[in-house]
N, C-alpha and C positions, 0 to 999 in steps of 0.2 A: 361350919356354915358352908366352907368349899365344898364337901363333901355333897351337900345335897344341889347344889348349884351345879356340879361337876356330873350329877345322876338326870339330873334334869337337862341338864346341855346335851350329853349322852343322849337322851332320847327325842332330841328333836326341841326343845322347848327355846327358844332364840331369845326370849328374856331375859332365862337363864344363863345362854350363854355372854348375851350382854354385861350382864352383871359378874359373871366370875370374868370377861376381860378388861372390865374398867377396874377391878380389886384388884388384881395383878397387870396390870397396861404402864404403871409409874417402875416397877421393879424389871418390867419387862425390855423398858427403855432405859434404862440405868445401864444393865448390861451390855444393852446393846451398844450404846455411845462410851462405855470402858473399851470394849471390843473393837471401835471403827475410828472412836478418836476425833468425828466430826458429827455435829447438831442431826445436819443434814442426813447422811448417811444410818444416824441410830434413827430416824423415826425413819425411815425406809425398813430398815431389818424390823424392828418393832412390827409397824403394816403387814410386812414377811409374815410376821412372826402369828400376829391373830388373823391370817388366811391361812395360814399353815393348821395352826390352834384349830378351827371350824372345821377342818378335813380331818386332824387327826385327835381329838376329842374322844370318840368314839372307841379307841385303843388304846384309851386311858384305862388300865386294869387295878391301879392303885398299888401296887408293889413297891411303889417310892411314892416317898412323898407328891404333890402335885407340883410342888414349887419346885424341889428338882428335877422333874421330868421336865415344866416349865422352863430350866434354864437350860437342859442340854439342846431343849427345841429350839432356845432363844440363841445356844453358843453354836448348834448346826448354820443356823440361819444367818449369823454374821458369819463365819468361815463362809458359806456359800457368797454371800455378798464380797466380802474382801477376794475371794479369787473373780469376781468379775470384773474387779477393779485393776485397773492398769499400774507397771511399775511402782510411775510418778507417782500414783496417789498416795500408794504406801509408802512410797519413801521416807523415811523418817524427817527430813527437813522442812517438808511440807509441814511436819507436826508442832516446829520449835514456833514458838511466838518470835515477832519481830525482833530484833535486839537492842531498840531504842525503845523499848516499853520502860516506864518507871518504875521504881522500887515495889508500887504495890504490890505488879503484877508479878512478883519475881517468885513466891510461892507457886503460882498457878503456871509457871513458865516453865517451872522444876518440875511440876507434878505432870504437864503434859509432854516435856519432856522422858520424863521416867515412863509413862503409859507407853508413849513411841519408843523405845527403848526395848520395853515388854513385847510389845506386838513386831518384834526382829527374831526374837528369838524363837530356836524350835517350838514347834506345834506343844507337843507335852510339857515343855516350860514353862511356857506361855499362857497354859491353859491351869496349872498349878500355879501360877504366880495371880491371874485376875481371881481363880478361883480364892484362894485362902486371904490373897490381901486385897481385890478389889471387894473380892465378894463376904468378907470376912467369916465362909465358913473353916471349919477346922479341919486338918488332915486327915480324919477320916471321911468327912461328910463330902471333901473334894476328890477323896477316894472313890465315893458313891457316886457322884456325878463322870469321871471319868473312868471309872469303870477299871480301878486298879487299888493297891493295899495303900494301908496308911504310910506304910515305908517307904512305897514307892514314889509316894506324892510329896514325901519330905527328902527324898532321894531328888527328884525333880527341882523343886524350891533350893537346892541347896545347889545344884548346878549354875540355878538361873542365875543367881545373887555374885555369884562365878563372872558370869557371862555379861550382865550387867554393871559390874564394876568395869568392865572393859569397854563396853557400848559406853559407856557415860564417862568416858576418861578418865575413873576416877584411880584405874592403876593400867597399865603396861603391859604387853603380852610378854 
């Protein structure tokens, strides 16, 4: 069904294109708020992302799938956004939840924790680490979106878990 959606946006048809960014606009924002780490910020990237989508549609040739072409548009467009964003905002502590929050919230404190965490480390880390476990594709298919072997992407992931046992305290340098 993308397929014909994606032929017809191609040619001008705005229905079409409506409709293949409301099919992908929930997956589009998923990324983007793994990437930015705040509400705000991922539906800014997102809007990025289908004004960007509308200009470059047309040099959609199908050589990858749509959805990974989709995501490297979506993973350009927050990189482009997080560097217009100052120090402070990426600072990782801006990321932690308060530390009088209840037991509930202590999963989701961890887990935005651990994304701030992610989003410290080098770029190719970074981008292996959302890819395979945010995004739960496999090392080869994170290969295809970054544009390197499957070695290299589990070479990457195996650094990061490195890097991240150090960012999270949980061993010593």
């Amino acid at each position: 069904m993308d397929e014909d959606l994606i032929e017809r946006a191609q040619n001008g048809d705005r229905h079409a294109f409506g409709l293949l960014v409301e099919r992908h606009y929930d997956f589009v924002h998923s990324i983007a708020w793994r990437w930015s780490g705040h509400a705000v910020d991922a539906e800014d990237i997102a809007q990025t992302v289908c004004l960007k989508l509308a200009q470059a549609i047309r040099t959609f040739r199908g050589a990858s799938r749509f959805r990974t072409w989709l995501y490297t548009l979506t993973v350009n467009a927050a990189r482009d956004h997080q560097r217009s964003q100052s120090r402070e905002r990426r600072n990782a502590a801006n990321y932690l939840a308060d530390p009088t929050s209840d037991a509930a919230n202590d999963n989701h404190d961890q887990a935005e924790a651990l994304w701030a965490a992610v989003r410290q480390l080098p770029e190719k880390q970074g981008d292996a680490v959302l890819l395979v476990y945010g995004e739960g594709l496999s090392h080869a298919g994170a290969g295809d979106v970054m544009g390197c072997s499957e070695a290299t992407v589990s070479w990457h992931v195996h650094e990061a878990r490195k890097r991240l046992k150090i960012l999270l305290g949980r061993e010593t340098v």
